[in-house]
N, C-alpha and C positions, 0 to 999 in steps of 0.2 A: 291410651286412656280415652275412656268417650263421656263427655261429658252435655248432659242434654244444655243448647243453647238458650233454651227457652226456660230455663229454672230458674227462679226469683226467690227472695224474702219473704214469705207473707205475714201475714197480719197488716192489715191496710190499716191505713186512720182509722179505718172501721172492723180492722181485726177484731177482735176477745170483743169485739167492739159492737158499733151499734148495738148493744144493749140499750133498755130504756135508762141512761144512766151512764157513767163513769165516763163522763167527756168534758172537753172542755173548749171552750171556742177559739181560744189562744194556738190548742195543740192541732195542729194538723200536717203532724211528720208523716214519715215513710216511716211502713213498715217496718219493722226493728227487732224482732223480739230475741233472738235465740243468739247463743255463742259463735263464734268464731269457729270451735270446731264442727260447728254442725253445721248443716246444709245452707248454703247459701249465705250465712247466719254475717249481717255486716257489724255489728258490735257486740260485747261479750254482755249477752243478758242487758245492754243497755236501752232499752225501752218498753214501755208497756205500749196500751193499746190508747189511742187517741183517737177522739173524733168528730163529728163536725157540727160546728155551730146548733145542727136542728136538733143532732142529738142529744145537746148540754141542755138544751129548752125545755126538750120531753122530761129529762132528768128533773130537773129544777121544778115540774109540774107534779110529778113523781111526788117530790118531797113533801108535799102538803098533802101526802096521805088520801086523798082523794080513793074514796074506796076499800082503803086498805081496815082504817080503823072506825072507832064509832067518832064523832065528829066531835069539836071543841066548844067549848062554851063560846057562842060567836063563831062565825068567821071570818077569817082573817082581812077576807075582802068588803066584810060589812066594818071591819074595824077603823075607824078615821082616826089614823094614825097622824100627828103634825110633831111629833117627837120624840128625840132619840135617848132615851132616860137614862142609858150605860152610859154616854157619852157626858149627859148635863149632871148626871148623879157620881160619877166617876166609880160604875162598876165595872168591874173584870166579868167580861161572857163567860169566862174560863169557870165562875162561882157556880157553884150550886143553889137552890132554890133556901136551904137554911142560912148559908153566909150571907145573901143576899138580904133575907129579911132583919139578921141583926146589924148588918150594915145601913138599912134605912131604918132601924130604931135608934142607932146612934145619932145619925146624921137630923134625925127628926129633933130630936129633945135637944142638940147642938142650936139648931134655927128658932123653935120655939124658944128656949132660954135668951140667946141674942134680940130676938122679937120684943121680946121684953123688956131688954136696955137698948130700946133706941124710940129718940123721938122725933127722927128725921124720916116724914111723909114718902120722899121716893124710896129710902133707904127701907122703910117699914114695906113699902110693894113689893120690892125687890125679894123679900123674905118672905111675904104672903104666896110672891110665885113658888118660888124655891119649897116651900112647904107642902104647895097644891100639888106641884110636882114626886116629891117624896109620897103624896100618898097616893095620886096617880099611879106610882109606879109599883107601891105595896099591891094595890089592885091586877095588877098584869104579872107581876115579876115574881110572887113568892111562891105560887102553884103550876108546877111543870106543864100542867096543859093548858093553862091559858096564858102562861109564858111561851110556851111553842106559838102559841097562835100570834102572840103579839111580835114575834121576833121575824116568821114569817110577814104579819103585816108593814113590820119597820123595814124588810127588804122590799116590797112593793111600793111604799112611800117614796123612801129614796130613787127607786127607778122611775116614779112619777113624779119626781119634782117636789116632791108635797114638802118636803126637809131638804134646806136649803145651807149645807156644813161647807163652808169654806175649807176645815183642814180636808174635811173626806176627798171634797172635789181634787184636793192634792195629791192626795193618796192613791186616790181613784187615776191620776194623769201617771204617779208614778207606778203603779201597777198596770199600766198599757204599757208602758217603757218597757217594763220585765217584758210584757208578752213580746212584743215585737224583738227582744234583743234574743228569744229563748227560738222564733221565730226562725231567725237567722241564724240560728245555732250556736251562739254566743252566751252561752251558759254562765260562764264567770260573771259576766254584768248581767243576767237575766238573773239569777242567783243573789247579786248582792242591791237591786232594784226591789224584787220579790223583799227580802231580808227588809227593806225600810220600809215596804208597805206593812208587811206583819207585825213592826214593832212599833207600827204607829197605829195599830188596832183596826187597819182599816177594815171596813164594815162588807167587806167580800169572800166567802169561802175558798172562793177561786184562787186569790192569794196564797192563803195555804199550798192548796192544791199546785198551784205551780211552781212555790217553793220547794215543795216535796220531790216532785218531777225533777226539778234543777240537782238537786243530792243525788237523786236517785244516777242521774248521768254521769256523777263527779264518783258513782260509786261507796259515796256515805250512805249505807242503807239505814244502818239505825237513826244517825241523825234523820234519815228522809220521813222513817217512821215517826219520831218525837213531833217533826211538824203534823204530819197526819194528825196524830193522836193531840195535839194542841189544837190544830183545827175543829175533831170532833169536840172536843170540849166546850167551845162557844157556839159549834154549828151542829149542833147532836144529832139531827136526823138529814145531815145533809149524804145522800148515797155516791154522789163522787167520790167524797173522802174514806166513806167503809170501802169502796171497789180499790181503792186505789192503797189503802194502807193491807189490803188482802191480797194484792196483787204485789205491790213491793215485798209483804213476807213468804210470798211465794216464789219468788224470782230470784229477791235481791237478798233477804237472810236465807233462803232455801227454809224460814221456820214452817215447816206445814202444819202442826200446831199452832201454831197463833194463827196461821193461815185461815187455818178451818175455825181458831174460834171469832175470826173477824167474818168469816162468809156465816157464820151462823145469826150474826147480828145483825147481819146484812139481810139475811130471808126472814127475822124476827121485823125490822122496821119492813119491811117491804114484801110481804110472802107473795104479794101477785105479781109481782113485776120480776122482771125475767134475768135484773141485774144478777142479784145473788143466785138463782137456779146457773146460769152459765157463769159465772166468776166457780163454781165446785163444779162442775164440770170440768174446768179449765185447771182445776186444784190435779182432778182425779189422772189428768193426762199427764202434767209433770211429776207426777207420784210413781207416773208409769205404770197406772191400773186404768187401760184400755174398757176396757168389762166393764166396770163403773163408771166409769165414764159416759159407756156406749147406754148403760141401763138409767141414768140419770138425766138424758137427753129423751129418751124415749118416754120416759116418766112424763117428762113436763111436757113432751107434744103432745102426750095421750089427751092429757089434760086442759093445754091452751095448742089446739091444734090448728088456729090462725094468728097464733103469736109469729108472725116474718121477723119482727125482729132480732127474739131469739135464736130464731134456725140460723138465721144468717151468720148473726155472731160466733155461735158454737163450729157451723162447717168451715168460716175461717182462720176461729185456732185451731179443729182439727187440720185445716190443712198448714195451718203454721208449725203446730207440733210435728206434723211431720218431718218437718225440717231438719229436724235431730237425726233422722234417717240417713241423711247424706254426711259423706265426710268432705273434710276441706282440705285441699292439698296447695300448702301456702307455696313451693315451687313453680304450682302452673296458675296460683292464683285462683283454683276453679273450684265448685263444688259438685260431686258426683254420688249416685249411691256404689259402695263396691262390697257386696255380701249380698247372699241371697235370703237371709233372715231380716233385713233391714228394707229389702226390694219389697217382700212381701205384709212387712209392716205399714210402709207407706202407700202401697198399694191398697189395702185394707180402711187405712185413714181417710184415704182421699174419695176411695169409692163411697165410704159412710157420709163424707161431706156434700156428695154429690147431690146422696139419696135424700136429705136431710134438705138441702137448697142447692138448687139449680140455676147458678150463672155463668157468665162467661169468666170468670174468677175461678170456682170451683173446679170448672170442668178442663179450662188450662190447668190446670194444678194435676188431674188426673191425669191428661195426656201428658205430664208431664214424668209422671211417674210410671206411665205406661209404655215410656219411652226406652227408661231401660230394662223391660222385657224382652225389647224385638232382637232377634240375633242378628250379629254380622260374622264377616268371612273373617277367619282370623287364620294366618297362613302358618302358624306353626308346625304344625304336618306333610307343608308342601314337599321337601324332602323327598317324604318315606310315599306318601298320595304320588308322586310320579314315577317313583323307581316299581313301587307294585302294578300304576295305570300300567309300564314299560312292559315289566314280566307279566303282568298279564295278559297281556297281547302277545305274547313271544307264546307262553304256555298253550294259551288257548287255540292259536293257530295249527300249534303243532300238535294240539288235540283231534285234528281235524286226521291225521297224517297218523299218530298211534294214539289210541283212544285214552291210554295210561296218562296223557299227560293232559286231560282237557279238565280232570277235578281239579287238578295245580292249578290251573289259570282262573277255573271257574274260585275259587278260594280265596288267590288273592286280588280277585277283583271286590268280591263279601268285605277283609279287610279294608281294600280301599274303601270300600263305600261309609263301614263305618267311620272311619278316618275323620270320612267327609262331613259326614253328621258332626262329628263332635268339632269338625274346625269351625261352624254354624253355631259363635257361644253368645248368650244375650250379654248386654252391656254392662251387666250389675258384675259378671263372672270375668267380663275382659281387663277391667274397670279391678278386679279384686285380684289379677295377675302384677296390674301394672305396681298395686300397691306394695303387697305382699313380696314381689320381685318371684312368687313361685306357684306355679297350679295346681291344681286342687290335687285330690287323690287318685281320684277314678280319669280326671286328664292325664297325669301320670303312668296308670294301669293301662292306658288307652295308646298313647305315645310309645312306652315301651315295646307294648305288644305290636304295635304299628313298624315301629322301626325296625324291631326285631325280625318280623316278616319278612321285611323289604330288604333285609339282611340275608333272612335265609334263602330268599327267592335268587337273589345276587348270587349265592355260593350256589344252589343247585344250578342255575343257567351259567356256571363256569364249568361246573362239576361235568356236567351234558356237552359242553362246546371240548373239552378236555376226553370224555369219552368218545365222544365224535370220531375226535382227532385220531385219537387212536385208534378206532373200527378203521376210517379211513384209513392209515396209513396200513394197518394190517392186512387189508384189501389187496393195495397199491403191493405190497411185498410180496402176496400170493400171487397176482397176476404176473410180477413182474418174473417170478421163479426166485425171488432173492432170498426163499427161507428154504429152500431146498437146494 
């Protein structure tokens, strides 16, 4: 069995990864992505791609559409946000822009009617707030784009201090708890930390999102989606959440349907950013359509042909997808490729990723797969390779002596040499003996015919030492007068 030393996992934190987008600052595991049966692969489909802190930033910048769309009434960073209207008005993010406004038409005609019956000064402010607030929040809250705008500005608030929420800060301490316990790979508490920060509404998508992640490990796919799909519902254009719920129905339900209608949503909120271009890229490889894959990547370079990001991203799932190339042999613990259709697969992958970006990432990756091309000596012929080396030295010699016998030697020296060529097999081939327990065909045709030679050579160099024998002795009897 040869198994290259140097073959890894890939997909780095920044596998599928560095894109502008689908990261998170919590997440910065190993590589992970692929089964058990496949190459290298250390859990079954148990991770997506994570990555690092700079990444989630760009994501996060991403999101406020910068470029992408025509711009909002206001922007979000002109907006002086001091307060959090879901929170003091007790609306669910999860609403729509129509629940929302007849929930503060209720809640309005509730505080004005009480307004009314009360003759207590503080009591009366307390409801003039409460009021100004309800219609503050008709203002921002009932029209989807100056609601984006505002929901955006209420997470820049919050990150500047400006909103000062006692439970959030809670939420916010118990939502570190998850990252750091999902950190250490402590899932079950990183899961049930996650779990109390979501269901106390706290005011961060990443919540979700690492809820999600935590299912996704425990192998609840759907539950992992329901979080996704609850996350978009209060954070609608947040693009972790689209990457991330395309990528678990890609993986983790194998839906590629839903797959592809969540990457469609993903290049509809974001068509310049290169998350969703490489999240269908990454569709089109676990589909197992190479071709599109290879034509969807060349698309978007044509087009942003100093997008590094994207290149990056894309040539480190191709060379993660390659990983499915290698099989795992749970007896020696190792993984190897053993087929020469899989050899040439990966080799394919890896050279595109190369072409595509150029690191020391990529290019190990290639010599990794270039490894089980080179041939070694494999002694299975030795046998038959010394008994024809033997006879043909005996034939050839005595070629020298009656000319009839120097084609013999000269012959099965031809067979030896072929021998020798084919005992010269690359690693993908020795590597598909060890598995298989048998060789190929034409090793087979090649082995026979080998042995068989080195058989017949055997029987003629008897055959000749046996007629020898007897010229000799027939000699010896004429000389000696013993046949007369």
């Amino acid at each position: 069995m040869a198994s290259n030393k140097t073959m890894n996992t890939v997909i780095p934190t920044n596998n599928s990864a560095n894109y502008n987008g689908a990261a998170n600052d919590y997440a910065s595991t190993d590589e992970n992505m692929y089964s058990k049966q496949n190459a290298g692969a250390s859990s079954a489909d148990s991770a997506y791609t994570s990555q690092s802190k700079q990444t989630a930033t760009d994501s996060n910048k991403t999101n406020n559409f910068s470029g992408n769309k025509t711009s909002f009434f206001g922007s979000a960073k002109k907006m002086d946000v001091t307060v959090d209207y879901y929170k003091e008005l007790d609306i669910d993010r999860a609403w729509d822009e129509k629940t929302i406004r007849e929930h503060l038409k209720n809640m309005e005609k509730i505080w004005i009617q009480r307004q009314g019956a009360t003759n207590d000064k503080e009591q009366s402010l307390l409801i003039d707030k409460i009021i100004d607030n309800i219609r503050d929040a008709r203002r921002y809250l009932i029209r989807a784009a100056k609601r984006q705008a505002y929901d955006q500005a209420l997470e820049l608030a919050y990150q500047a201090g400006r909103i000062v929420d006692v439970a959030e800060e809670k939420l916010q301490t118990i939502l570190d708890q998850a990252r750091a316990y999902y950190r250490k790979g402590n899932i079950k508490l990183a899961a049930k930390f996650a779990e109390e920060a979501v269901a106390g509404e706290v005011n961060d998508a990443s919540a979700y999102d690492l809820l999600a992640r935590c299912y996704f490990d425990m192998n609840t796919y759907d539950k992992a989606l329901g979080v996704v799909d609850h996350g978009i519902s209060i954070f609608k254009t947040d693009l972790n959440l689209h990457w991330l719920g395309a990528r678990i129905a890609t993986i983790g339900t194998k839906n590629f349907e839903n797959a592809q209608q969540r990457i469609n949503r993903l290049l509809e909120l974001a068509p310049n950013n290169s998350i969703g271009h490489s999240e269908q890229v990454y569709l089109h490889l676990r589909r197992g359509d190479e071709k599109l894959a290879f034509q969807e990547i060349d698309s978007y370079i044509a087009a942003h042909p100093d997008d590094n990001n994207f290149k990056r991203g894309v040539a480190y799932d191709l060379d993660t997808y390659s990983n499915t190339c290698y099989y795992y042999d749970a007896a020696q613990n190792a993984t190897f490729i053993a087929d020469k259709a899989s050899y040439q697969k990966c080799l394919t992958l890896r050279t595109k990723a190369v072409e595509i970006f150029e690191d020391e990432h990529t290019q190990n990756q290639l010599e990794s797969a270039k490894y089980y091309g080179k041939k070694a000596w494999n002694d299975w012929n030795m046998p038959a390779i010394k008994s024809l080396a033997t006879y043909g030295t005996i034939f050839t010699v005595l070629g020298f002596i009656a000319e009839g016998f120097l084609p013999i030697g000269i012959a099965l020296y031809l067979v030896m040499g072929v021998l020798i060529y084919f005992s010269f097999r690359p690693y993908w081939q020795i590597n598909k003996s060890y598995v298989t327990g048998k060789a190929g065909k034409l090793e087979k045709v090649i082995s026979i015919a080998g042995d068989g030679t080195a058989r017949m050579a055997e029987y003629a160099f008897k055959a000749l030492i046996q007629t020898m024998s007897l010229i000799f002795k027939f000699i010896i009897g004429l000389a000696s007068g013993r046949w007369f």
